[in-house]
N, C-alpha and C positions, 0 to 999 in steps of 0.2 A: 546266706541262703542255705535252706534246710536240704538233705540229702536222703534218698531213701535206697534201700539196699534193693537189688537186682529181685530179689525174691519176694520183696514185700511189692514192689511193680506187677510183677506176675498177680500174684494173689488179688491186688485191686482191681487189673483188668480182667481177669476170669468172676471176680465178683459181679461186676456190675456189665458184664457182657452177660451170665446167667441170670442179671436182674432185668437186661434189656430185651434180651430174647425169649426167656424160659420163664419165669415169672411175672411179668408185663404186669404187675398190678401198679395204679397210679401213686399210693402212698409211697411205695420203695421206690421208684422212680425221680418222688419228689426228695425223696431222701436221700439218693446217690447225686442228685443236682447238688445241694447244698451242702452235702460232706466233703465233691468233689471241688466245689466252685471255693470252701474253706481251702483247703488244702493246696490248691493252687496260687491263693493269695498267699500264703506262707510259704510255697515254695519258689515264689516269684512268678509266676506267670501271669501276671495280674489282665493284661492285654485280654488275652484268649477268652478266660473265664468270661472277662467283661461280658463280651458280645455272645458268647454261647448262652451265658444264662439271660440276659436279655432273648435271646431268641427265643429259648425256653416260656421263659412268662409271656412273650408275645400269643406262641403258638399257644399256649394254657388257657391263654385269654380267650384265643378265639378258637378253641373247641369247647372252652365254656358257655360265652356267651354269646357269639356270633354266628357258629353254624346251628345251632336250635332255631334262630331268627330265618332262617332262608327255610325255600322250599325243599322238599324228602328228597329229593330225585340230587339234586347240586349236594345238600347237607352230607350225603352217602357221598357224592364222588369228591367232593373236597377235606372229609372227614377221615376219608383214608393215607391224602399226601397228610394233614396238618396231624396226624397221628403217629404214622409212620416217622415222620421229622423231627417231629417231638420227641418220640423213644428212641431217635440215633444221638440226640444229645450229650446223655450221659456216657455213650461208648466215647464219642468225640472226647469228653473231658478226661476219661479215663485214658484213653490213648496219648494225649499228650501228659499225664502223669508221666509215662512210661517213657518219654523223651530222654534218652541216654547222649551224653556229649563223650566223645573220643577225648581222652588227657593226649594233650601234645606234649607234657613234660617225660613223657615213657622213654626212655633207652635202650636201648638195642645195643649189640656185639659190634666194636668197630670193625669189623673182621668180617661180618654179615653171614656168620655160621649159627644164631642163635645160643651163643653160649654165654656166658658173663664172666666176670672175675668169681665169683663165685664157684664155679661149675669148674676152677682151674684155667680160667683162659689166660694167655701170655706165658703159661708156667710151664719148663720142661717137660717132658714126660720123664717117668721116672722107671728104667727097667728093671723087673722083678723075673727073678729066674727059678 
C-alpha cells in the first residue's frame, strides 16, 4: 500500500477544497472525482471511492437529465440539494486521502520522562567542574 507524506495531504485537501468552494466550475470538479477516485484505488481505499463516485454519477446524472424534465419551481428547489451534494463529493474524497493511522510500533522512555537511550537515558551524569 502506497503512502503519501503529511504535506503532500495538506496540499491535496486545500486543492480540491478551493476547487469545491472557490472555483465550482463542473470540468475541475469532474477532474478532482477522477484523480481522487484514482488515487484512492492505489492507495487502498477501494470501498469509499466505490460509493462516493457512484454517488457522484448518480447526482450528475440527474442534474443533467432529470431535473430539466420537471417543472421550474421543484427543478430550483431540488437543483440546489442535488448540486450542493454533488460539489461535497470531492471534499469527501479528499478528506479521506488525508486519513492518517497512529504507528503502534512507536516507543517511548521506559521511565516515562520522554527521553531515549539516545538523549543519555540510563547513563550516569557525569560532573564537570
Amino acid at each position: 500500500m502506497l503512502r503519501l507524506d503529511i504535506r503532500t495531504k495538506i496540499i491535496i485537501l486545500l486543492t480540491i477544497s478551493t476547487s469545491t468552494f472557490i472555483v465550482n466550475t463542473l470540468w475541475i470538479e469532474v477532474l478532482c472525482v477522477i484523480i481522487l477516485s484514482g488515487m484512492q484505488f492505489a492507495f487502498g481505499k477501494k470501498v469509499f471511492s466505490k460509493w462516493l463516485v457512484f454517488a457522484y454519477v448518480i447526482l450528475f446524472f440527474a442534474q443533467c437529465t432529470l431535473l430539466p424534465l420537471m417543472p421550474t419551481v421543484v427543478e430550483a428547489a431540488l437543483s440546489v440539494i442535488v448540486v450542493q451534494f454533488r460539489s461535497i463529493i470531492p471534499l469527501l474524497m479528499g478528506i479521506l486521502m488525508i486519513h492518517i493511522k497512529v504507528s503502534q510500533d512507536v516507543k517511548a522512555s521506559p521511565f516515562g520522562r520522554g527521553v531515549t537511550a539516545g538523549d543519555g537515558e540510563g547513563k550516569d551524569a557525569e560532573e564537570k567542574i
